[in-house]
N, C-alpha and C positions, 0 to 999 in steps of 0.2 A: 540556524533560522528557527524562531518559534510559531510554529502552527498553532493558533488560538482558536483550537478546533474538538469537539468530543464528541466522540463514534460509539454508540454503546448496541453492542448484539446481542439477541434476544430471538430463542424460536419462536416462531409463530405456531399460533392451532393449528393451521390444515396443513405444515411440513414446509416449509418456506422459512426464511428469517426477516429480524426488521433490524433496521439499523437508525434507528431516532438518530439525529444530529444537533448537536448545540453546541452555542457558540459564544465564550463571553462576551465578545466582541460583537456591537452591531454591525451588519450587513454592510451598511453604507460607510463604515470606516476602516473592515476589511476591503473593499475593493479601492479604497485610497492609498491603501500599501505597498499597489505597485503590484508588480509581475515577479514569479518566480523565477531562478533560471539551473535550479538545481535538476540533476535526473534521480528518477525515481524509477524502483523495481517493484514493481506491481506484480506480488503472486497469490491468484485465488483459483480456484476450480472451478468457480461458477463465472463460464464466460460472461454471463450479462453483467454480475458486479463487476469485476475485471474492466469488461471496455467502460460500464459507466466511470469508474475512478479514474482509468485512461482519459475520458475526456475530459472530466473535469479539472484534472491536473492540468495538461495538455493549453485548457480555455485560460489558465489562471500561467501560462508561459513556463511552465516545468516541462523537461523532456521526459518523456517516458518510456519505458522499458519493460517487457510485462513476459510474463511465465505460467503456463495453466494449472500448473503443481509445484511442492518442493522440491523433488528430486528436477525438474525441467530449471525453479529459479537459482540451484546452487551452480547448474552448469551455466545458465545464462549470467550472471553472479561470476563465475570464473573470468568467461569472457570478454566482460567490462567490468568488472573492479576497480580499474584507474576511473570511471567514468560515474560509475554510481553514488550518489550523497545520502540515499535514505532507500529504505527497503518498508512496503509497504504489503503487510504481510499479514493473509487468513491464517483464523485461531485452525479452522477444524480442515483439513484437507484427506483425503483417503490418499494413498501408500506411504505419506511423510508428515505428520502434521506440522503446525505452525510450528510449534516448539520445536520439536526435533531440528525442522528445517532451522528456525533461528540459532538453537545448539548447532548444527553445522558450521550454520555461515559466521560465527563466533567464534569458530575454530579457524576460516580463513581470515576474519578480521575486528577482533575483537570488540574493538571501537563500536562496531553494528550494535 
């Protein structure tokens, strides 16, 4: 499935980040596309991004699956494997970053 979708991260001055979004697709023929029905592993450290991406998958008919860090989404990742289609995953995390984590979960499934 093609997500016609661009995330771009960016710190902000006062310590926070922004996430501009864009899209090449207009709005009104993204939502003509239908619902998704894939699961997604949602792993970020900052609970409010986290549940926001949660619901907005969630509103758009994706199941989702979510992890507050790397080392929590490789075990959660372990546990449903059969069930995951897409891992939806923070650059920067403290004890595992993105990378790392991604290097993990490539080692249990390359495909990721």
């Amino acid at each position: 499935m093609l997500l016609n979708l661009c995330i771009n991260s960016r710190d902000a001055m006062e310590g926070g980040s922004e996430f501009p979004m864009e899209s090449p697709v207009p709005v009104n023929e993204c939502e003509s596309q239908g619902q998704g029905s894939e699961t997604i592993l949602v792993i970020d450290d900052e609970e409010m991004i986290r549940q926001t991406a949660v619901q907005m998958l969630e509103r758009r008919g994706f199941q989702t699956i979510s992890a507050e860090d790397g080392e929590a989404g490789l075990a959660v990742y372990r546990d449903n494997q059969q069930q995951v289609d897409l891992v939806l995953l923070d650059h920067s995390m403290p004890r595992m970053s993105g990378l790392e984590t991604l290097q993990a979960l490539r080692q249990l499934a390359p495909e990721i």
